[in-house]
C-alpha positions as CSV (number, residue, x, y, z in Angstrom):
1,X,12.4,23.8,25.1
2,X,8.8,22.6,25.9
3,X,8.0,18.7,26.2
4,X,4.6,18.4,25.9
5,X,3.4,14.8,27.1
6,X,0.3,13.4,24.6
7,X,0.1,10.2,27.0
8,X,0.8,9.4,30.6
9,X,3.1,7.9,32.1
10,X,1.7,6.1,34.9
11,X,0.7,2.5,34.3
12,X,-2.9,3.2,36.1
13,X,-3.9,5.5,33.7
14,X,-2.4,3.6,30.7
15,X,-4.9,0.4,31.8
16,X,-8.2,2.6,32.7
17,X,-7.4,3.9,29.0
18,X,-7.2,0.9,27.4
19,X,-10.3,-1.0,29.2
20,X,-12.7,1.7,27.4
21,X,-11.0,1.9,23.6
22,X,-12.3,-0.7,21.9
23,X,-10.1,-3.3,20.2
24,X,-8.3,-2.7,17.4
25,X,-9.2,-3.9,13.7
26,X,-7.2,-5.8,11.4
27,X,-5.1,-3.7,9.4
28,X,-6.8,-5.2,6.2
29,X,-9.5,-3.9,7.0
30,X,-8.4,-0.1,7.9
31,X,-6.8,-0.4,4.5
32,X,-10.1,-0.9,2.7
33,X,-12.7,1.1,4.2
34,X,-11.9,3.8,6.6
35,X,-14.0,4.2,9.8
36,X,-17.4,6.5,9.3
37,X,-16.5,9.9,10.2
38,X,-13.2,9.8,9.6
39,X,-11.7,12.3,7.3
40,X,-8.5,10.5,5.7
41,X,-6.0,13.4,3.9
42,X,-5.3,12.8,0.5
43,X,-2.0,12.4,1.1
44,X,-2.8,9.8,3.5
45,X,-5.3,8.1,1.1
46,X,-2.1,7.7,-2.0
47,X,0.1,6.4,0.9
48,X,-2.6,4.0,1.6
49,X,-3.1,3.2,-2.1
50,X,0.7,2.7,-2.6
51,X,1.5,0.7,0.3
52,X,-1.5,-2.0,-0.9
53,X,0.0,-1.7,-4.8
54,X,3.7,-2.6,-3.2
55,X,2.3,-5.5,-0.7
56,X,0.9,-7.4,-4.1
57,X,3.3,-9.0,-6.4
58,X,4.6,-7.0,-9.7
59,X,5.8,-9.8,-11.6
60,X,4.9,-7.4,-14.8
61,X,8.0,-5.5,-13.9
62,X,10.4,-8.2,-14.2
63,X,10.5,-11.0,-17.3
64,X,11.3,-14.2,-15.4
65,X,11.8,-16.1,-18.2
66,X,14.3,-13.4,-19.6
67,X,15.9,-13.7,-15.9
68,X,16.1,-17.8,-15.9
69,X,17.4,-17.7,-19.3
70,X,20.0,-15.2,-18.5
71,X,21.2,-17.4,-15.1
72,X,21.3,-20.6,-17.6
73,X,23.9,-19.1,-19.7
74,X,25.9,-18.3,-17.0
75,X,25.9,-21.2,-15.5
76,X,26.6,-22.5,-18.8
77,X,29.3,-20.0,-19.7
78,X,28.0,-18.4,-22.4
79,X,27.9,-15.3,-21.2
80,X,31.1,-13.6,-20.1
81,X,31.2,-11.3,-17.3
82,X,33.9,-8.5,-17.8
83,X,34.6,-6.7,-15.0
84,X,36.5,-4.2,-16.4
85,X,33.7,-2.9,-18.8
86,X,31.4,-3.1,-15.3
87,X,33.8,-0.9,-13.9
88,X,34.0,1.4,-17.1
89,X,30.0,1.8,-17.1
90,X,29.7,2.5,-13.1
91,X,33.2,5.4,-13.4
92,X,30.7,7.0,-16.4
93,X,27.9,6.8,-14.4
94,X,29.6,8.6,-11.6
95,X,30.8,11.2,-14.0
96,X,27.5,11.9,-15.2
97,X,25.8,11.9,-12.0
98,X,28.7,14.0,-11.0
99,X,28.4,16.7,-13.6
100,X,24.6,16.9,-12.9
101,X,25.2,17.4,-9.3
102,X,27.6,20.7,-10.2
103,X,25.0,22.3,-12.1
């Protein structure tokens, strides 16, 4: 097996090295503009453009209100938790997921 070493080791080096790269940029702004003449993969680029969708906040995915209302009537009792029908629903799941799996 070949190690091939990419950086060295010895602290010397490591500071000469870092005295002429220049400092690094926010990572905002390598997210919205790369550098000129860099070639970004496309790959890279939808990695890029889902991590910025997944840092913003997707309150369309969930209905709050729906939520709060929900917690409300538990708190209330209104609604009754079974676990046994829990239990039912996840032992089906399984099955299905199960059968899928054997095909």
């Amino acid at each position: 097996m070949k190690i091939n070493h990419s950086t060295s080791s010895r602290p010397a080096d490591a500071a000469a090295g870092d005295a002429a790269r220049p400092q690094a940029a926010p990572a905002a702004a390598d997210a919205a503009a790369p550098s000129a003449g860099l070639s970004v993969s496309p790959l890279a680029a939808q990695v890029r453009d889902i991590s910025a969708r997944l840092a913003q906040p997707a309150d369309d995915d969930i209905d709050t209100a729906k939520v709060e209302e929900i917690r409300q009537a538990i708190a209330e009792g209104r609604i009754r938790i079974d676990p046994g029908k829990i239990a039912d629903g996840l032992l089906a799941t399984l099955r299905e997921l199960g059968q899928a799996d054997a095909k």
